[in-house]
VMD Tcl script that draws the C-alpha trace (Angstrom):
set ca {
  {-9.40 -34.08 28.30}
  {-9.86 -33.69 24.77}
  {-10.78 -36.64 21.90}
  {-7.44 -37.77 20.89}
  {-9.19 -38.14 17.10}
  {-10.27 -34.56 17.32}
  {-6.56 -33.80 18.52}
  {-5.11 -35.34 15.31}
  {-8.25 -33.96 12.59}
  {-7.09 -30.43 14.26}
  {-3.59 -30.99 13.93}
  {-3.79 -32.27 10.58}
  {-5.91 -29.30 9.85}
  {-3.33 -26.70 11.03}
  {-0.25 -28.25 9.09}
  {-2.20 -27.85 5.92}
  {-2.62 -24.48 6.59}
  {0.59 -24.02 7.58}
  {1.77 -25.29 4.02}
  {-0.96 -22.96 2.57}
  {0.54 -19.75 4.48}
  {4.12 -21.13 3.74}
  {3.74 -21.09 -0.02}
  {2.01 -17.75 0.25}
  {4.62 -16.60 2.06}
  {7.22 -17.84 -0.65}
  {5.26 -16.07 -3.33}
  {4.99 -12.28 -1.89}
  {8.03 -12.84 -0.94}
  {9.25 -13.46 -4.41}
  {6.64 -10.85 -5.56}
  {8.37 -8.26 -3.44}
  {11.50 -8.95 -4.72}
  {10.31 -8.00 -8.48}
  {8.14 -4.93 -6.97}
  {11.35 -3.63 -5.26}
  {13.30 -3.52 -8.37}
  {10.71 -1.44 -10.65}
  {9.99 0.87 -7.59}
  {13.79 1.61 -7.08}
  {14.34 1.69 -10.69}
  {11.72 4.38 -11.33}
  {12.90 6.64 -8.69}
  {16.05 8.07 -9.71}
  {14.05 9.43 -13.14}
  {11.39 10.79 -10.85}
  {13.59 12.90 -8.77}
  {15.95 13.52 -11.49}
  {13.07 15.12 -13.35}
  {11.98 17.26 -10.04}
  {15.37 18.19 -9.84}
  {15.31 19.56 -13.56}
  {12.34 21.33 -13.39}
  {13.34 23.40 -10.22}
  {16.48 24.26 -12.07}
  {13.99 25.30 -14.77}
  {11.76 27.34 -12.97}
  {15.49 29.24 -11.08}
  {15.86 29.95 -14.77}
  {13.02 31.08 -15.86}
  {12.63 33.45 -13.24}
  {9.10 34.08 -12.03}
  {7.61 30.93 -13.70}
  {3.56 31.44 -14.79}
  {2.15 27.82 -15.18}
  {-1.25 26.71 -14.98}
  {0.09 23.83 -12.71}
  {1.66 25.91 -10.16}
  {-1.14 28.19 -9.57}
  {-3.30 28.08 -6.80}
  {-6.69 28.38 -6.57}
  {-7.67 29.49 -3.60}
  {-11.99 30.29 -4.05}
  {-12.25 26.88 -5.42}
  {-13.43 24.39 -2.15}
  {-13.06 21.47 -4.31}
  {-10.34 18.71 -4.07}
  {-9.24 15.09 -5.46}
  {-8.23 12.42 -3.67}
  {-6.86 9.27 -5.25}
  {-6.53 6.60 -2.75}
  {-4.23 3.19 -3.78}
  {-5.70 0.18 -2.00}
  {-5.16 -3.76 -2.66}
  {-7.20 -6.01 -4.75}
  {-6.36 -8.27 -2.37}
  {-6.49 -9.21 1.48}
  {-4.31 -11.73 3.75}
  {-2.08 -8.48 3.88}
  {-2.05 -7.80 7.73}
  {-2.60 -4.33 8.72}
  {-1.75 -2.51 4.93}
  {-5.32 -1.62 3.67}
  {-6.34 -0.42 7.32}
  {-3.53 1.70 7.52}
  {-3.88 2.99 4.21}
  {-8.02 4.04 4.42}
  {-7.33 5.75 7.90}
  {-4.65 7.89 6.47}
  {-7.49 8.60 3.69}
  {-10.41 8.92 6.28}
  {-7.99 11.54 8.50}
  {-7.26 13.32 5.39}
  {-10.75 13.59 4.27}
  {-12.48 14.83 7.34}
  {-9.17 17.86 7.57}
  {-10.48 18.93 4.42}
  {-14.07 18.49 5.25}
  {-13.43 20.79 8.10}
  {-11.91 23.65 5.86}
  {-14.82 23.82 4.04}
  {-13.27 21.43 1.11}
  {-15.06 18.77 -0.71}
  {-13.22 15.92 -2.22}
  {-14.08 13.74 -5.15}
  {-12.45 10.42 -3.97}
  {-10.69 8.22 -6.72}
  {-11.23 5.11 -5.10}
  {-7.95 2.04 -6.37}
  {-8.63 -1.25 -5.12}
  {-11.22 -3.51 -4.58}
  {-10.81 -3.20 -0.38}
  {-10.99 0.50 -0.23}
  {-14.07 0.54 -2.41}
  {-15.82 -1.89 -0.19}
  {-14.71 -0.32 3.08}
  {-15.89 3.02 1.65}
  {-19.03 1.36 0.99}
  {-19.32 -0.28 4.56}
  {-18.81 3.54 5.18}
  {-21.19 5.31 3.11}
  {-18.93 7.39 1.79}
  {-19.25 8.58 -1.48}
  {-16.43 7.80 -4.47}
  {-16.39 9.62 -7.56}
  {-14.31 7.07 -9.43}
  {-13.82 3.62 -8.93}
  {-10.54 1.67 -10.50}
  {-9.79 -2.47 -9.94}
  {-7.35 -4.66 -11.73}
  {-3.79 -2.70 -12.02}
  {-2.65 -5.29 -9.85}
  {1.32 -6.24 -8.75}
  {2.45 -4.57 -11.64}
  {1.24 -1.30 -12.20}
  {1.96 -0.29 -16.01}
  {2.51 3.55 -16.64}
  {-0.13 3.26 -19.47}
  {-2.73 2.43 -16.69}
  {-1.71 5.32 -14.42}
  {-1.90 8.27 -17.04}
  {-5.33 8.44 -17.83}
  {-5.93 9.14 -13.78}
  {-2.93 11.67 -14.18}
  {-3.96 12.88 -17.16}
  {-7.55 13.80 -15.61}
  {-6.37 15.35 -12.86}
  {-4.33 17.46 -15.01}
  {-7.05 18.74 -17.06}
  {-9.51 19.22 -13.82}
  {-7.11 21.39 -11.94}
  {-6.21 23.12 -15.15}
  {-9.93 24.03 -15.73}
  {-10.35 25.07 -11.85}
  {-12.26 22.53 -10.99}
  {-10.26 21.24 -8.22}
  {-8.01 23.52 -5.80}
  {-5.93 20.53 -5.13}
  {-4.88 16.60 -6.11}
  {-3.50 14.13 -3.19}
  {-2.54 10.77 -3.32}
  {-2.67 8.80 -0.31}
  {-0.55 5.56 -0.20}
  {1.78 3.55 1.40}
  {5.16 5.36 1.12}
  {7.70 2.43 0.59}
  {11.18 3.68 2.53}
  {12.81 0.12 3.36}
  {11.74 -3.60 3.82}
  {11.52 -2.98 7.35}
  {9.51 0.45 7.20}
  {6.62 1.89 5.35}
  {5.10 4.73 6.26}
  {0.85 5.54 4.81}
  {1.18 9.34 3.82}
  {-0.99 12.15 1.77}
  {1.05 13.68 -0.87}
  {0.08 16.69 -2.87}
  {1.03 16.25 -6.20}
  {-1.42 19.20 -7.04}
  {-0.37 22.24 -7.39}
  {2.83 21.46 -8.31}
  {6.27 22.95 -5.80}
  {9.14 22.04 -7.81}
  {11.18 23.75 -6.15}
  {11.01 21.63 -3.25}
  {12.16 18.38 -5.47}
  {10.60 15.62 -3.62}
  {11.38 17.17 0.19}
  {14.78 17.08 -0.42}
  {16.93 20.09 -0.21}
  {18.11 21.55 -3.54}
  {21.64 20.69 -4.53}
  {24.24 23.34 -5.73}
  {22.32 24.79 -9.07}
  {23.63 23.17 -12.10}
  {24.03 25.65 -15.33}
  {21.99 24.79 -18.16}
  {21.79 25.77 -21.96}
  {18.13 25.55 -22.48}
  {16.78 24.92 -25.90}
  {13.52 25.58 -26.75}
  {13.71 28.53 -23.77}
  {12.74 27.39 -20.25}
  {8.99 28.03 -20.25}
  {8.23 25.88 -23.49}
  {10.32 23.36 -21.25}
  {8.21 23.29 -18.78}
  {5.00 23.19 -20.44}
  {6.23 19.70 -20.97}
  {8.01 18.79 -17.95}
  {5.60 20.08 -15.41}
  {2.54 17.53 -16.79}
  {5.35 14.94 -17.09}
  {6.03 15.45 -13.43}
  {2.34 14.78 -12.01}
  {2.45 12.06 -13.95}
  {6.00 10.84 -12.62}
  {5.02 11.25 -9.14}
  {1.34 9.73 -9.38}
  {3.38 6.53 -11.47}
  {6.06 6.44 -8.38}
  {3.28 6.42 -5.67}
  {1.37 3.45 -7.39}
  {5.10 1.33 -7.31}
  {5.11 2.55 -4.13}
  {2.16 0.79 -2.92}
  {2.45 -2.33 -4.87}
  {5.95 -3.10 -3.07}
  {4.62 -1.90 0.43}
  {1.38 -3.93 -0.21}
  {4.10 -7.41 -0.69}
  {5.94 -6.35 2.39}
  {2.91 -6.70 3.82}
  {1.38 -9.24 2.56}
  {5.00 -11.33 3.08}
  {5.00 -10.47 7.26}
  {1.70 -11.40 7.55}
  {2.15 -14.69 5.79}
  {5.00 -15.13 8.07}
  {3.66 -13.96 11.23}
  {0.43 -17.03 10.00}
  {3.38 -19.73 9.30}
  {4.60 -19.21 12.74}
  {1.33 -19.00 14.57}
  {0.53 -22.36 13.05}
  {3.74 -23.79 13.97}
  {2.78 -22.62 17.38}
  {-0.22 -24.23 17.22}
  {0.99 -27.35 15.89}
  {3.22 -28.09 19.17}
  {0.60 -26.80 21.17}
  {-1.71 -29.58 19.55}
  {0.96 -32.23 19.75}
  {1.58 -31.62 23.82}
  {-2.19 -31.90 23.87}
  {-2.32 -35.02 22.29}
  {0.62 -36.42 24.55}
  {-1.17 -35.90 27.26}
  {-4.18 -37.47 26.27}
  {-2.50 -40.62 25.02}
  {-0.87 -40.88 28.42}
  {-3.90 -40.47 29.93}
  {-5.93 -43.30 28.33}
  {-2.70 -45.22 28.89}
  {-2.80 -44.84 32.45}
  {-6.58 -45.72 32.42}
  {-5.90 -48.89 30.72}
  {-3.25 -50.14 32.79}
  {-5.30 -48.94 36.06}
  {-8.15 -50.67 34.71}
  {-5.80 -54.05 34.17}
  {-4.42 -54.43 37.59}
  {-8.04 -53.42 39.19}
  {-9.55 -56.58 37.40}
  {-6.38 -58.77 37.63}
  {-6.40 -57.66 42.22}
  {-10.40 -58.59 41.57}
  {-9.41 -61.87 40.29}
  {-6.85 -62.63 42.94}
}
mol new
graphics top color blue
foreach p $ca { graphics top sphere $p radius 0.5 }
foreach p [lrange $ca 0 end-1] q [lrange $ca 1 end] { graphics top cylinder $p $q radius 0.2 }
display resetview
């Protein structure tokens, strides 16, 4: 039977943590709530503007665009791969690098090398754990990814593929599709399919009077649209990673409570004990006195 003093130093122990995982819990949870709003308010413009630009390229007829080319003798790809700074987030960062490794070894075995564009401090470490090689490295974006912080990695992308460079861009994340679901996926966001508008099927054509004509449009709209998608991935991840990080917090705050009565039966049972003892040990010298 165990130490009723190491019962209580234990039990003590696990209600602090229990307060620790509590208030973590509070916090993602409140964290999630603020990620969920930017994520859902970002969306409607990103498939708005994928709707827009297959409209543009119905009108434009057989659309020429450096972004929608393929390049087919180039066995060189990019890979940009949206971890978490941070841990305590259950199984989110696993998931996530799995979806990456998977991805990476298809490609490996067309014949494709990848230049990895490593976000997040715990995919750059489990890469490293790997040996895998990563072209880029980026840290420090955070809960609240800014648009100015995601263009630049658009942005180069852009100009790699443009120069042939690169046959292809992915993003692999953690697809946000409800508080109760996320899904890690591998998204091509290079070369561009507008016509496919997100995977959704294309709505009764809307008629347009285009001004400039539809191909100066879309010398805008098509960069604008890698760097829509690659901005909508990263709020992707950040409200997926609180989701995460809130059930695991939960899951901990339970366990602990678990624990806790667990502890306290313990403890019951060795008071009882030792209470028994005494009173044995009571009428054994008072029937030696007698």
């Amino acid at each position: 039977m165990a130490n009723r003093r190491v019962l209580v130093k234990r039990r003590k122990s696990v209600r602090n943590i229990r307060k620790i995982t509590r208030t973590m819990q509070l916090i993602a949870t409140a964290r999630f709530q603020a990620a969920f709003n930017r994520a859902v308010a970002t969306r409607p413009y990103t498939e708005k503007l994928a709707e827009l630009v297959a409209d543009l390229s119905r009108a434009a007829g057989d659309v020429d665009h450096p972004l929608l080319k393929t390049h087919e003798d180039v066995k060189r790809a990019a890979v940009v791969v949206l971890t978490a700074d941070r841990g305590l987030a259950g199984g989110y960062n696993a998931s996530v690098l799995r979806t990456a490794v998977t991805h990476l070894d298809q490609q490996a075995g067309q014949g494709i090398a990848n230049d990895v564009h490593m976000v997040g401090k715990k995919g750059i470490s489990y890469f490293r754990f790997l040996r895998r090689e990563v072209a880029e490295q980026t840290t420090g974006i955070g809960d609240k990814p800014r648009f100015e912080q995601v263009e630049p990695i658009a942005n180069a992308l852009i100009d790699r593929f443009v120069r042939g460079e690169i046959a292809s861009a992915h993003v692999v994340y953690m697809k946000f599709l409800s508080a109760g679901q996320q899904r890690p996926v591998a998204v091509q966001i290079l070369p561009l399919k507008p016509e496919t508008a997100e995977g959704k099927e294309a709505a009764k054509p809307v008629e347009y009077e285009f001004s400039p004509d539809p191909q100066q449009l879309l010398d805008e709209l098509l960069p604008a649209t890698v760097r829509a998608r690659l901005f909508q991935a990263f709020n992707d991840a950040a409200v997926s990673e609180q989701v995460a990080r809130m059930v695991a917090m939960k899951a901990a705050t339970d366990a602990a409570g678990d624990m806790i009565k667990a502890l306290t039966r313990e403890y019951n049972r060795a008071r009882q004990t030792q209470i028994t003892m005494e009173l044995l040990d009571i009428v054994g010298g008072a029937n030696a006195l007698s």
